[in-house]
C-alpha positions, -999 to +999 in steps of 0.1 A: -130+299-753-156+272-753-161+248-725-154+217-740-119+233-752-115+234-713-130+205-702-132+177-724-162+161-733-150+123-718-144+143-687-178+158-686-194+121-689-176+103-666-190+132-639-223+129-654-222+089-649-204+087-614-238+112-605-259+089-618-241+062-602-243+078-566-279+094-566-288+057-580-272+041-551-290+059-528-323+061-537-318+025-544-297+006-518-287+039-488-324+047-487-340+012-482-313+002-458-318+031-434-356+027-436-351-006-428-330+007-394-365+022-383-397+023-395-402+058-390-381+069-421-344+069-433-340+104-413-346+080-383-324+053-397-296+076-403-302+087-368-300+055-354-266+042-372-246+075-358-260+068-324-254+030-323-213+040-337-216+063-306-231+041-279-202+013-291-169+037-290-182+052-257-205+028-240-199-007-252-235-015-245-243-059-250-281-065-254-294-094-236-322-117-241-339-094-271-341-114-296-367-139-284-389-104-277-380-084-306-406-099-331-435-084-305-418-047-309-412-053-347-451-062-349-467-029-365-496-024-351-493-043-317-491-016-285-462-022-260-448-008-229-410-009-224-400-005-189-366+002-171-351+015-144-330+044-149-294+047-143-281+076-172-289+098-198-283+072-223-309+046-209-333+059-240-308+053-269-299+022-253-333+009-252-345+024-289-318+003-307-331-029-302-362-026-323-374-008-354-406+007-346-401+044-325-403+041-283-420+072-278-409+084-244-429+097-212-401+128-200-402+150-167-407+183-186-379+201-163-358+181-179-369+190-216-343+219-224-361+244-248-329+248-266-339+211-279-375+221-281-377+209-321-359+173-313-389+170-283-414+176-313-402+153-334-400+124-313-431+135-299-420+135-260-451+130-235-440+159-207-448+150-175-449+171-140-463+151-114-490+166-107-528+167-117-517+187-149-504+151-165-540+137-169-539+149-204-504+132-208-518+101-193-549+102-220-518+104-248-502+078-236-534+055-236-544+067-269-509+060-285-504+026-267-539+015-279-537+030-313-512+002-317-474+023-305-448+017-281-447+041-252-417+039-231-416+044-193-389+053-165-413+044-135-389+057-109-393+090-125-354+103-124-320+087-124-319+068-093-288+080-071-268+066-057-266+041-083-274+003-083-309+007-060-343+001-074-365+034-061-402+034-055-426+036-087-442+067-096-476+069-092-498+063-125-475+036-140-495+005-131-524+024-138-515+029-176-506-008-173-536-019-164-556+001-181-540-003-213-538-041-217-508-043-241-475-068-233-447-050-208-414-056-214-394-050-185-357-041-191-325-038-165-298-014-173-266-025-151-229-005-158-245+027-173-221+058-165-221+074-134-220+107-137-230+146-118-256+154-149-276+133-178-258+157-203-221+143-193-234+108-186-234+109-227-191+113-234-182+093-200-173+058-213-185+032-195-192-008-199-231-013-200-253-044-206-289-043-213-308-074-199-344-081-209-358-098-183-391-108-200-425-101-204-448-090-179-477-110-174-508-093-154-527-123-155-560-105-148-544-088-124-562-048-123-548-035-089-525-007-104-505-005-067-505-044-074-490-044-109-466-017-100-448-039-069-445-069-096-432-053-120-403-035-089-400-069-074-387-080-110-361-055-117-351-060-078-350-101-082-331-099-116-306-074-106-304-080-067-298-044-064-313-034-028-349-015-024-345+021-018-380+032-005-372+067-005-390+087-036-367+107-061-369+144-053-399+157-071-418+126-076-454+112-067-450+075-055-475+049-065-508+052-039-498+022-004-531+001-014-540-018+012-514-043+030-505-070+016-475-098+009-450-089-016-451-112-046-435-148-045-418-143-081-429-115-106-452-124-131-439-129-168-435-149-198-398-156-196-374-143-228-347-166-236-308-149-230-292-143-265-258-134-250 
């Protein structure tokens, strides 16, 4: 029995045209529009639609004040520094979806399961220790930020607990600010889920808003200890969460410079709100 006596011929081009149809419609509208989510790639893209439909049904996160800043992270080619404090193992995701161009993230390496070792590779994670071995991170991060990228900082080094306190600075972070001489944008997270673990932060629902509280402006300043209590001093004013001068477990706190008075008002170029 021949195949067209058992599948007629209309049949066979009417599958043959809705193929067409479909592997035309991706390469030309699916493709484009997930490269368009981030400029990394449609892989990325993709990415970045699942997790936005999951941050909404579990999170409802509102972004605040991004749009006057997003044109400087768009920018290829112009090195940033996002900066937050850290309240959840979401604080990344929530942070990423602003912008196109790839936050590439400075992680404590405990932290960096090695059953996830090819996703660390991918978004090529700088590991940190806090110790002397992180020089070589350090250089990275220099290299990438001046190379034109966007490195992405949790200065308190660890999800600050109990929540809503602003912990010390790790030591090194107003170093790669001054030394790299790229904008800061410095970010508060307020409402992110409270949970034992990072891991189960990610399914406990939760109402969180994302403020960006501007840009921050050095103004020639070069004292890392300097540029470090600015840029604290701004989370602490915006938020008016209360200081919590006791280090994370594991972490090196920025070097006590000399004595000096705390800043009047942080230093920054103002974003307008969009909410």
């Amino acid at each position: 029995m021949s195949l067209h006596a058992v599948i007629p011929l209309a049949d066979i081009a009417l599958a043959a045209g809705l193929y067409a149809a479909l592997a035309l419609g991706y390469s030309w509208v699916a493709l484009p529009w997930l490269s368009r989510r981030m400029d990394t790639g449609p892989v990325d893209g993709l990415a970045a639609v699942v997790v936005r439909a999951w941050l909404g049904l579990i999170h409802r996160p509102v972004w605040i004040g991004f749009d006057a800043a997003r044109p400087l992270l768009d920018a290829s080619g112009q090195g940033a520094i996002v900066i937050a404090n850290h309240a959840s193992g979401v604080d990344a995701f929530l942070l990423q979806l602003p912008f196109r161009r790839r936050i590439r993230w400075m992680m404590a390496k405990d932290q960096m399961l090695p059953a996830f070792e090819g996703l660390w590779r991918h978004l090529a994670i700088l590991p940190v220790t806090y110790g002397p071995g992180d020089s070589s991170t350090f250089r990275e991060a220099m290299r990438h930020v001046q190379a034109g990228g966007v490195l992405g900082l949790f200065p308190e080094g660890g999800i600050a607990k109990p929540p809503r306190e602003v912990r010390p600075f790790l030591a090194g972070v107003g170093l790669i600010v001054a030394r790299s001489k790229v904008p800061v944008l410095v970010c508060w997270i307020d409402g992110a889920p409270d949970a034992p673990s990072a891991f189960v932060s990610l399914v406990v629902p939760s109402r969180v808003r994302v403020h960006c509280l501007g840009i921050y402006d050095a103004a020639g300043e070069r004292d890392p200890v300097a540029i470090t209590a600015g840029i604290r001093d701004m989370i602490h004013r915006a938020s008016g969460w209360p200081l919590n001068d006791g280090a994370l477990p594991g972490t090196t706190l920025a070097a006590e410079g000399p004595k000096r008075e705390r800043p009047s008002g942080p230093r920054r170029r103002q974003v307008p709100s969009d909410a």
